[in-house]
VMD Tcl script that builds the backbone (N, CA, C; Angstrom):
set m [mol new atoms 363]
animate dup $m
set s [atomselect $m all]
$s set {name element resname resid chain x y z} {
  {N N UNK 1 A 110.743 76.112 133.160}
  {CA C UNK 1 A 111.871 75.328 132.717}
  {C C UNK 1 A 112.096 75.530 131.214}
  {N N UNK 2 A 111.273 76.315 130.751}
  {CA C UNK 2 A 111.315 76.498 129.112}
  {C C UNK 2 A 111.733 77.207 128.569}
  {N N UNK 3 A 111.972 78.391 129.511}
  {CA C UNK 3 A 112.331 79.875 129.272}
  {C C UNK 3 A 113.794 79.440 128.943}
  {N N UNK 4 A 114.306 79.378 130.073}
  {CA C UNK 4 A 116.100 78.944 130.074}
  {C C UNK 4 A 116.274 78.409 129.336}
  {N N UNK 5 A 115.626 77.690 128.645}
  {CA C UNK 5 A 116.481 76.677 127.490}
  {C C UNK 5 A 116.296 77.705 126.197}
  {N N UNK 6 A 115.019 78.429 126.142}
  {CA C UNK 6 A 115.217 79.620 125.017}
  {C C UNK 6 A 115.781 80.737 125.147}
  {N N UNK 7 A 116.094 81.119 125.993}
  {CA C UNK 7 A 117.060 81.743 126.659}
  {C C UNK 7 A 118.570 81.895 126.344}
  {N N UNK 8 A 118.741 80.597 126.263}
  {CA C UNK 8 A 120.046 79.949 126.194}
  {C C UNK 8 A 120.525 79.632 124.657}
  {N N UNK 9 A 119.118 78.985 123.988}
  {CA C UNK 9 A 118.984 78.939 122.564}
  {C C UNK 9 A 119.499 80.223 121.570}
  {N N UNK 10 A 118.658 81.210 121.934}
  {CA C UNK 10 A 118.968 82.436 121.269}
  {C C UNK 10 A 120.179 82.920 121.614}
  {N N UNK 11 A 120.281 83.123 123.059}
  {CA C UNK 11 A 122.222 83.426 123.015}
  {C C UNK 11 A 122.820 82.889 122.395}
  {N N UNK 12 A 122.970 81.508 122.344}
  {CA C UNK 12 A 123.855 80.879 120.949}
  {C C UNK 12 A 123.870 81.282 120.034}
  {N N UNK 13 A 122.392 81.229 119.308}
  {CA C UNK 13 A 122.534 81.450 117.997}
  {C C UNK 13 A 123.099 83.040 117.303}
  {N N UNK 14 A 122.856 84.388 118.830}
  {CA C UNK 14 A 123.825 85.275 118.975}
  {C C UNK 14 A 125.194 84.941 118.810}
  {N N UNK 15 A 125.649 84.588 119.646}
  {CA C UNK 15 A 126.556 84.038 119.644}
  {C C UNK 15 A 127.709 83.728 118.139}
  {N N UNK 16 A 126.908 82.569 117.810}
  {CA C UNK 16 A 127.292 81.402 116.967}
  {C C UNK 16 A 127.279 82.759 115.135}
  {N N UNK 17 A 126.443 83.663 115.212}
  {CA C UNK 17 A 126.284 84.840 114.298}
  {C C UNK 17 A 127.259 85.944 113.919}
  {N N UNK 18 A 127.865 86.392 115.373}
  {CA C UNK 18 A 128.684 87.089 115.609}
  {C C UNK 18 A 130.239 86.592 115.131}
  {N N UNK 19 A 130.236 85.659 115.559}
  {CA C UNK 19 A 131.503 84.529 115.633}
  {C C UNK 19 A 131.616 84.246 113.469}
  {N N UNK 20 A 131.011 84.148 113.580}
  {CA C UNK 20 A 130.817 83.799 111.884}
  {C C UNK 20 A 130.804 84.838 111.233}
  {N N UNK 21 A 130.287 86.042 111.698}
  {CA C UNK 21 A 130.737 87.546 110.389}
  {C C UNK 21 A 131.997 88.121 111.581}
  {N N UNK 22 A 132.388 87.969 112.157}
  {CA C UNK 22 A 133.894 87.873 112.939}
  {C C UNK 22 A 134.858 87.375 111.767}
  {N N UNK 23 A 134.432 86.368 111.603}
  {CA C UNK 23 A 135.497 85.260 110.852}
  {C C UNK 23 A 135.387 85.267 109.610}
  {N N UNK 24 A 134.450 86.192 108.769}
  {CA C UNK 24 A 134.743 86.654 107.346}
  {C C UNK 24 A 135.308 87.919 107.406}
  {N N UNK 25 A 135.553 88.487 108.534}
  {CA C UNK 25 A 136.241 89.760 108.128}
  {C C UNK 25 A 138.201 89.085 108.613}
  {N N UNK 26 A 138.320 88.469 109.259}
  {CA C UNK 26 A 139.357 87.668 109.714}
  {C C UNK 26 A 139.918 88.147 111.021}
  {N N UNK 27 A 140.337 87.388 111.491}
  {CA C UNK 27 A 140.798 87.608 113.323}
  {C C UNK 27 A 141.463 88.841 113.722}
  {N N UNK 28 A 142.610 88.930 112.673}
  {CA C UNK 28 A 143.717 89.656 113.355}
  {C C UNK 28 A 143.181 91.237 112.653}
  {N N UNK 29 A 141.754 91.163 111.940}
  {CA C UNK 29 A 141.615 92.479 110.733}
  {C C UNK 29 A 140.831 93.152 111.892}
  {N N UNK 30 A 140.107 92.246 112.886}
  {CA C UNK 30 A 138.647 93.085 114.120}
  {C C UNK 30 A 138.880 94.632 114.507}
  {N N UNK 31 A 138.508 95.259 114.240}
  {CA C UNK 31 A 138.409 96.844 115.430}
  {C C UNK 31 A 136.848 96.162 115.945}
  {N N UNK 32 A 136.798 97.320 116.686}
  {CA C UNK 32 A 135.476 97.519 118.010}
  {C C UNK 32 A 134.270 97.672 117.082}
  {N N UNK 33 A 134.340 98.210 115.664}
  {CA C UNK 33 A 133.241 98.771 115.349}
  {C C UNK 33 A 132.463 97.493 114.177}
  {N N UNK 34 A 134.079 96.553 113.703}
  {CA C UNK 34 A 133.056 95.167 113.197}
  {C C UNK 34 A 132.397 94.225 114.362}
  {N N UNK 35 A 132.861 94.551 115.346}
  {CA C UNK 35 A 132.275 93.420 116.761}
  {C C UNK 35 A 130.761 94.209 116.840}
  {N N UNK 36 A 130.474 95.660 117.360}
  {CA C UNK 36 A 129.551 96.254 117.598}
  {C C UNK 36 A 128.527 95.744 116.506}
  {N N UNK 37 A 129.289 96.011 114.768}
  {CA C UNK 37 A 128.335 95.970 114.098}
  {C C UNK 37 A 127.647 94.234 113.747}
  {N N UNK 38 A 128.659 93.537 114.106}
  {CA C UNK 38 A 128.185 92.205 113.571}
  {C C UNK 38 A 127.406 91.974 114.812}
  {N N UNK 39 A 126.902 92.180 116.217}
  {CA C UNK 39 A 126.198 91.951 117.277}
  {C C UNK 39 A 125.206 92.562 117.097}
  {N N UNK 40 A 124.614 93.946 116.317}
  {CA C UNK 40 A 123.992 94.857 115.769}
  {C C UNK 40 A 123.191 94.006 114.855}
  {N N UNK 41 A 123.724 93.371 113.675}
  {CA C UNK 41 A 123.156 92.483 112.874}
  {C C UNK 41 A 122.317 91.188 113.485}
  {N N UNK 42 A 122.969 90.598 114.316}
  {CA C UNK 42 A 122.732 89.388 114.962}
  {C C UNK 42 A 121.264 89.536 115.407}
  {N N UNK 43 A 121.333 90.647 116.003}
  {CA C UNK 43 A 120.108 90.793 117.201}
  {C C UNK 43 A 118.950 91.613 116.296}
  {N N UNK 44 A 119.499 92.055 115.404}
  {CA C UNK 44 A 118.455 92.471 114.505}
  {C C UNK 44 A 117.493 91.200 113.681}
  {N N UNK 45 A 118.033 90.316 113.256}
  {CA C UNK 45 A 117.644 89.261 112.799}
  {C C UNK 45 A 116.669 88.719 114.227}
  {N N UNK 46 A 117.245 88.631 115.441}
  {CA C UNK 46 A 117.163 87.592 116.328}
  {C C UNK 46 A 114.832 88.294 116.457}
  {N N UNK 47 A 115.330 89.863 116.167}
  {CA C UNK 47 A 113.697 90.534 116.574}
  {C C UNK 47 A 113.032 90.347 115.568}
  {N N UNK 48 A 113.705 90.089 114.243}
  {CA C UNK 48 A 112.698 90.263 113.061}
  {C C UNK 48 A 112.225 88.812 113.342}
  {N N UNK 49 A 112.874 87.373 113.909}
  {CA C UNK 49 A 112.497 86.054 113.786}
  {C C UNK 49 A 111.171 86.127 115.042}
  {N N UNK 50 A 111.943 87.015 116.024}
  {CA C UNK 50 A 110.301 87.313 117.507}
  {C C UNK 50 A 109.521 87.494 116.586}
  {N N UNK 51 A 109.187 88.676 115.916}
  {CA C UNK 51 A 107.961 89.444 115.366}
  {C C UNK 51 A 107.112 88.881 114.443}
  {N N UNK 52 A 108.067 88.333 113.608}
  {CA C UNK 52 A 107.443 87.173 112.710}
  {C C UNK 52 A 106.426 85.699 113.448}
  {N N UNK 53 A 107.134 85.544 114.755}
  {CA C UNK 53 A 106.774 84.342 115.445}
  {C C UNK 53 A 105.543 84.906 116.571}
  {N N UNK 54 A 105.175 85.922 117.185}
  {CA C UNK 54 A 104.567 87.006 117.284}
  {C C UNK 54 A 103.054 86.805 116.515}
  {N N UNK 55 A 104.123 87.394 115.128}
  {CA C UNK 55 A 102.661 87.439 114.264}
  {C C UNK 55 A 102.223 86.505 113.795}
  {N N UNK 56 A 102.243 85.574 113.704}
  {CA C UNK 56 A 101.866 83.840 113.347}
  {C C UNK 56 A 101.041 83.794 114.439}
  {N N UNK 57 A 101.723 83.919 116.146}
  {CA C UNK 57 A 100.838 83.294 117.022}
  {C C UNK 57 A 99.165 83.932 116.876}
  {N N UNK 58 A 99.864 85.525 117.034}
  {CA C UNK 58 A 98.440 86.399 117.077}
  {C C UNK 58 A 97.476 85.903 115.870}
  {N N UNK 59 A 98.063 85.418 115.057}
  {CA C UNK 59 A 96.832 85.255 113.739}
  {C C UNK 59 A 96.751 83.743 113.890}
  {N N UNK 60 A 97.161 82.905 114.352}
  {CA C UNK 60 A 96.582 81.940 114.794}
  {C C UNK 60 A 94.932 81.672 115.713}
  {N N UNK 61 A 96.011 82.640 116.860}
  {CA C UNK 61 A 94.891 82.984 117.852}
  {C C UNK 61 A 93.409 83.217 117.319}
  {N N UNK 62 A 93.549 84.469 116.413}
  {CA C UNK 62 A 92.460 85.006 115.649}
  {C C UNK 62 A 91.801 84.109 115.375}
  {N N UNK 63 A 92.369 83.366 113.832}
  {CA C UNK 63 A 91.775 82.102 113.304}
  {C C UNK 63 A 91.261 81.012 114.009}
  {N N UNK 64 A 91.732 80.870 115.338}
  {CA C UNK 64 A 90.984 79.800 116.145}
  {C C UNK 64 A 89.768 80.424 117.144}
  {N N UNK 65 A 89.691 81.597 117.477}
  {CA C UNK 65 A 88.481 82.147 117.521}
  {C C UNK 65 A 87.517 82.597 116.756}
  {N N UNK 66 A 87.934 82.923 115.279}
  {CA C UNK 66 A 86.874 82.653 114.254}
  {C C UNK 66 A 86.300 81.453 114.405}
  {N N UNK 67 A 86.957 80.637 114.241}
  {CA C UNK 67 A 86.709 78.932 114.058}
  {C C UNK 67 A 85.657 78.859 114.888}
  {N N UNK 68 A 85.638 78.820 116.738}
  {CA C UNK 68 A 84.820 79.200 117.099}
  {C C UNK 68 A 83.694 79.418 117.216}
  {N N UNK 69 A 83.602 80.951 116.774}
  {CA C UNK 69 A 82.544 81.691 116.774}
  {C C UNK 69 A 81.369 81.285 115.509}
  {N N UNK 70 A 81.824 80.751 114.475}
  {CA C UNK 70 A 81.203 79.984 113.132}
  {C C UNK 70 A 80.526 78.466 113.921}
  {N N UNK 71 A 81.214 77.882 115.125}
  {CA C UNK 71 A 80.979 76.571 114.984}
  {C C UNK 71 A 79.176 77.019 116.010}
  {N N UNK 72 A 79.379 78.049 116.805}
  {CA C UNK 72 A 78.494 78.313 117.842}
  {C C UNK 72 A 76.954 78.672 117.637}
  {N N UNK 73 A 75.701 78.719 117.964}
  {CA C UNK 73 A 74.520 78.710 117.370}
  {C C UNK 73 A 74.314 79.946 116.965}
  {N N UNK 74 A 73.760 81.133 116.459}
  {CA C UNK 74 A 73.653 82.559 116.753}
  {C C UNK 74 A 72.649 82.702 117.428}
  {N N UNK 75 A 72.943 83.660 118.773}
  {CA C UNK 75 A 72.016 83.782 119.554}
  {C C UNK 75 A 70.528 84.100 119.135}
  {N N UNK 76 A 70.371 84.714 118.002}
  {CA C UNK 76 A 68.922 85.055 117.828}
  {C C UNK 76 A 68.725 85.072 115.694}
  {N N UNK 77 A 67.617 83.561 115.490}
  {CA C UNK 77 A 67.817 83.774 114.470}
  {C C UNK 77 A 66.140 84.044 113.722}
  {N N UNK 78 A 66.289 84.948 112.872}
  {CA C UNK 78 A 65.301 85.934 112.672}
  {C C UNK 78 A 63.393 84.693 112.543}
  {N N UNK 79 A 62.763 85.071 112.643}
  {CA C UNK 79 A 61.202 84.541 112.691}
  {C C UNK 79 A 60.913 83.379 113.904}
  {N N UNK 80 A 62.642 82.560 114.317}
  {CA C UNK 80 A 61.936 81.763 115.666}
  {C C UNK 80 A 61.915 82.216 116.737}
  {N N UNK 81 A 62.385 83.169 117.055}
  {CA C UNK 81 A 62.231 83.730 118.901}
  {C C UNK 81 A 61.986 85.283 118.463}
  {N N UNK 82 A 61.889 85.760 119.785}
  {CA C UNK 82 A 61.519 87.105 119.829}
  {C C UNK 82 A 63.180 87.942 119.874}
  {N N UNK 83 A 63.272 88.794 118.755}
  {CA C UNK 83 A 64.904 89.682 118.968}
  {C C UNK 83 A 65.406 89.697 120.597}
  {N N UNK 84 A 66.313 90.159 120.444}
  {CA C UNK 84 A 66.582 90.533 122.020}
  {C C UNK 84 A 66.698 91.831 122.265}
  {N N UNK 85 A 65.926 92.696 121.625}
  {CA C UNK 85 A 66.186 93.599 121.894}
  {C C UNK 85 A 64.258 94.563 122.141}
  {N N UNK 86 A 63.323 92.901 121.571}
  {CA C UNK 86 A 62.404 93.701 122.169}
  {C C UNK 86 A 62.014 94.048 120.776}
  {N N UNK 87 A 60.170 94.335 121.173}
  {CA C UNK 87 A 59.027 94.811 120.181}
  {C C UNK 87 A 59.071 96.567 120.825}
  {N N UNK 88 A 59.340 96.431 121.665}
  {CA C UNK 88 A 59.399 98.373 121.757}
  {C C UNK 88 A 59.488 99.137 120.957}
  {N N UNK 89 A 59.041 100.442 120.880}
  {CA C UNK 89 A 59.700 101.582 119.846}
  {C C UNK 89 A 60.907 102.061 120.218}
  {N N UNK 90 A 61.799 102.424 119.253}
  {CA C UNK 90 A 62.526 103.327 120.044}
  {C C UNK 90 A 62.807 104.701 120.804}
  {N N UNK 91 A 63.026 104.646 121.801}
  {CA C UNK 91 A 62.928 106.158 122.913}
  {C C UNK 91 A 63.278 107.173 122.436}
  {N N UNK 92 A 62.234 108.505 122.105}
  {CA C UNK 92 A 63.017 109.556 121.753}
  {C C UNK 92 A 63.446 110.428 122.954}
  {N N UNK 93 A 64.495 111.220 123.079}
  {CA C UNK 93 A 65.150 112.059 123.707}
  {C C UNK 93 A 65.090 113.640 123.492}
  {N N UNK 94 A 64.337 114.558 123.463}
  {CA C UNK 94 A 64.499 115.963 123.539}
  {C C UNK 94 A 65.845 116.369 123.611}
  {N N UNK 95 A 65.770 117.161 123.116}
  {CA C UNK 95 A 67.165 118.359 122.835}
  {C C UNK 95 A 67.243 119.284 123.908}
  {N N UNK 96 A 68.754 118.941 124.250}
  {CA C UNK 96 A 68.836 119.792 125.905}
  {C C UNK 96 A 69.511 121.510 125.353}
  {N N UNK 97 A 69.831 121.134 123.889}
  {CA C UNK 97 A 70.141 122.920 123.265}
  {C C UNK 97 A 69.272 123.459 123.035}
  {N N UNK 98 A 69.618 124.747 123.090}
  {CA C UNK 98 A 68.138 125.884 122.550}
  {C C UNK 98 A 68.567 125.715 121.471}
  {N N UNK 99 A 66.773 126.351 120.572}
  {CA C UNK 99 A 67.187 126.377 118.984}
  {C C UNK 99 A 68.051 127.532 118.375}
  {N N UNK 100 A 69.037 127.053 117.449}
  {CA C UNK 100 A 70.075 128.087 116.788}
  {C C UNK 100 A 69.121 129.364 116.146}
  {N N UNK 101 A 70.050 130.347 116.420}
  {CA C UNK 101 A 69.358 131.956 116.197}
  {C C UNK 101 A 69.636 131.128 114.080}
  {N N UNK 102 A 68.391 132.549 113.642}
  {CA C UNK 102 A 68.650 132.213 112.079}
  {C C UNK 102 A 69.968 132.943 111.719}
  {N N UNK 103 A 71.034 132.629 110.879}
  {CA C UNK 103 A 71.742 133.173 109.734}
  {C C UNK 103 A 71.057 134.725 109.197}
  {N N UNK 104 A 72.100 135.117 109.009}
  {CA C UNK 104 A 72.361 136.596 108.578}
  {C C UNK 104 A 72.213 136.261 107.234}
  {N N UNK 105 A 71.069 137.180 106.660}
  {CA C UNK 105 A 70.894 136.883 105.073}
  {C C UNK 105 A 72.455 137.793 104.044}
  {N N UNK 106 A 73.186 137.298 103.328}
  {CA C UNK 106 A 73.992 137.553 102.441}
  {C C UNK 106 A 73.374 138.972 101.675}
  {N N UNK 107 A 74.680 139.859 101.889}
  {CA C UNK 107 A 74.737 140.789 101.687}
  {C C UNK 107 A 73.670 140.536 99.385}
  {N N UNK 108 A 73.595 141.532 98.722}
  {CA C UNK 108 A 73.328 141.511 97.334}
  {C C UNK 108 A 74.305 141.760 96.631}
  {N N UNK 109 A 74.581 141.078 95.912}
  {CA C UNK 109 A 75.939 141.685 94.667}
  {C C UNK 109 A 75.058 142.922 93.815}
  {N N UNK 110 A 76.305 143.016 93.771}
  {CA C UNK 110 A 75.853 144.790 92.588}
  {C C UNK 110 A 75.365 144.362 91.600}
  {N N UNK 111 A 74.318 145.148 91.028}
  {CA C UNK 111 A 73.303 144.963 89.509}
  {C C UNK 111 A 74.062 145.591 88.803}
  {N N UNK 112 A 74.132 145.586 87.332}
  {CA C UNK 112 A 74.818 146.535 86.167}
  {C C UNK 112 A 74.260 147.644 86.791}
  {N N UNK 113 A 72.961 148.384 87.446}
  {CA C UNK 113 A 73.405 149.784 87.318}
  {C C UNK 113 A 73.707 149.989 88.855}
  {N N UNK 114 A 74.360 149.906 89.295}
  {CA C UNK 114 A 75.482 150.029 90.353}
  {C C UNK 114 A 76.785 150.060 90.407}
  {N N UNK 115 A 77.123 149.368 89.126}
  {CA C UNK 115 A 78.804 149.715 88.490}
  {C C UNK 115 A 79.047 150.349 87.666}
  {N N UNK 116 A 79.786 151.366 88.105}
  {CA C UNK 116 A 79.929 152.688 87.234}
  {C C UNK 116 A 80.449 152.285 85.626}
  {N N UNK 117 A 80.171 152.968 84.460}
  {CA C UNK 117 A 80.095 152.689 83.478}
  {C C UNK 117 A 82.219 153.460 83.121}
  {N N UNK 118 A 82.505 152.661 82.129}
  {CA C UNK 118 A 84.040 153.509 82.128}
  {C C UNK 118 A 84.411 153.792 80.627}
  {N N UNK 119 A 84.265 154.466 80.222}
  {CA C UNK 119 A 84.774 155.034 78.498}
  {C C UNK 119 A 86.005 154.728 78.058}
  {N N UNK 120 A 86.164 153.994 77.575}
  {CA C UNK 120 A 87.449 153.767 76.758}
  {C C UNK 120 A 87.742 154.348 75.252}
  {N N UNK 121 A 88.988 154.676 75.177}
  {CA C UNK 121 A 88.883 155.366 74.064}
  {C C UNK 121 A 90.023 155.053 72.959}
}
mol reanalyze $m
mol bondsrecalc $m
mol representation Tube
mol addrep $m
């Protein structure tokens, strides 16, 4: 029963938007393309007011599950119980790759007597 009435709400205020930048451009002045554009405007506003209302709820939401999660005990707090995860070591796993072949040692750069000497004159 809530929908329809917002439903109905926002068409108006479509509506009631259109009708009003209609009537600053004046009645008898309308082509097709101030109607298009003032309905264009309308509904642009109408998503930026969703998104905004959107993002309030979602960060509400958030903030009341922080709230929450602060009010709740923490499951495990360090020196009175045992972790939950256990006095075990942790499991090692072997390597299912063979080991990498070695690298190709880098060629030697040339020494002074390997570059030919050049006379200038």
């Amino acid at each position: 029963m809530r929908v329809p009435f917002v439903v109905y709400g926002v068409l108006y205020v479509v509506i009631e938007m259109v009708g009003y930048q209609l009537e600053l451009i004046g009645w008898p002045q309308i082509t097709a393309l101030d109607v298009a554009s003032a309905l264009a405007d309308a509904l642009l506003w109408i998503a930026l007011v969703a998104a905004v209302l959107v993002a309030l709820d979602v960060a509400a939401d958030r903030w009341r599950r922080h709230l929450r999660g602060r009010q709740r005990k923490p499951a495990w707090v360090p020196g009175r119980r045992r972790p939950p995860w256990g006095d075990d070591p942790p499991i090692t796993v072997p390597s299912w790759r063979p080991p990498m072949p070695a690298l190709p040692s880098a060629a030697t750069p040339p020494g002074p007597d390997d570059v030919p000497h050049v006379r200038l004159l």
